[in-house]
C-alpha positions in Angstrom: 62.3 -88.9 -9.8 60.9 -85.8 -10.1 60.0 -83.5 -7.4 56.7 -81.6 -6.8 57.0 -78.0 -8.1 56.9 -76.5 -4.4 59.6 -78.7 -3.0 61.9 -78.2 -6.2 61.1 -74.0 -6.4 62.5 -73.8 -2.2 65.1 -76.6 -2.1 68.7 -75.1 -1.6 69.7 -77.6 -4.4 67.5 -77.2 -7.0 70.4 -76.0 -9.1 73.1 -78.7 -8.0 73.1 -82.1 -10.4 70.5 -84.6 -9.4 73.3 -87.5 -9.2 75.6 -85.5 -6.5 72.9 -86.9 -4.2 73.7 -90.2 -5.1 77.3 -89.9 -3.7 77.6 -92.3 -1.0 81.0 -91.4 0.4 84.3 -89.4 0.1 84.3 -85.5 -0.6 80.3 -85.6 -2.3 79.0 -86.5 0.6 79.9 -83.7 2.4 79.4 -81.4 -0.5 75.7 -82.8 -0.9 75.0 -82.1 3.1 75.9 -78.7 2.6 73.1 -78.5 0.5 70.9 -79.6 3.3 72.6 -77.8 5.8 71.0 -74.5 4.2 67.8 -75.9 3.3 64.1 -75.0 3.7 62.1 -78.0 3.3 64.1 -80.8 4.1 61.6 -82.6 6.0 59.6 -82.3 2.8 61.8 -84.2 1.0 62.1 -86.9 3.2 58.7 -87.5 3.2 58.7 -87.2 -0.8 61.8 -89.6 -0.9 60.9 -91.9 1.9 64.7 -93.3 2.2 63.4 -95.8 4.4 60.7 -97.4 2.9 62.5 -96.9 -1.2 65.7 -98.3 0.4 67.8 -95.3 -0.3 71.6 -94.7 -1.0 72.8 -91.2 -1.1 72.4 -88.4 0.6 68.5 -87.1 1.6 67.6 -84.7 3.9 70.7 -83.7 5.4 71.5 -87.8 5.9 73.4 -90.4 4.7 71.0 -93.5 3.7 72.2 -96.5 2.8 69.5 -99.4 2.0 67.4 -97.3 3.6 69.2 -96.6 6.7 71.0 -93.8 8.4 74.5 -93.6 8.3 76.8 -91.8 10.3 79.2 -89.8 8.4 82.2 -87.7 9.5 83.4 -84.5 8.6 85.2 -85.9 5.5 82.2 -87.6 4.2 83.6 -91.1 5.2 81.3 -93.2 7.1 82.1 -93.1 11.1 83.2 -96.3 12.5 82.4 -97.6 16.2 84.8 -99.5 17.9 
């Protein structure tokens, strides 16, 4: 996928590896939110991705998507659980 020149040129990870975002648990996760944490146009890149409607897994706009689906994720990147 390749990202519009003025989404790409402000996004706090335009130098971190495409696939990091990919990561869909464990230690990446985390360290692909951090990204997002600091980010300018994060709401841009949601609407470029569109997790929801592509079916997403990985990590977009400072979220955890799986089959297009937020997922809670805790401090360690592991999913949360509710009891």
């Amino acid at each position: 996928m390749k990202y519009p020149e003025p989404l790409r040129d402000n996004a706090a990870c335009r130098e971190a590896a495409p696939s990091l975002f990919d990561a869909t648990e464990g230690i990446l996760v985390t360290y692909a939110l951090s990204y997002c944490g600091r980010c300018e146009v994060v709401k841009e890149c949601e609407a470029f991705v569109r997790p929801r409607k592509s079916f997403y897994d990985g990590v977009v706009a400072g979220k955890l998507w799986r089959n297009g689906r937020i997922v809670p994720v805790g401090q360690d990147g592991l999913f949360d659980t509710v009891d």
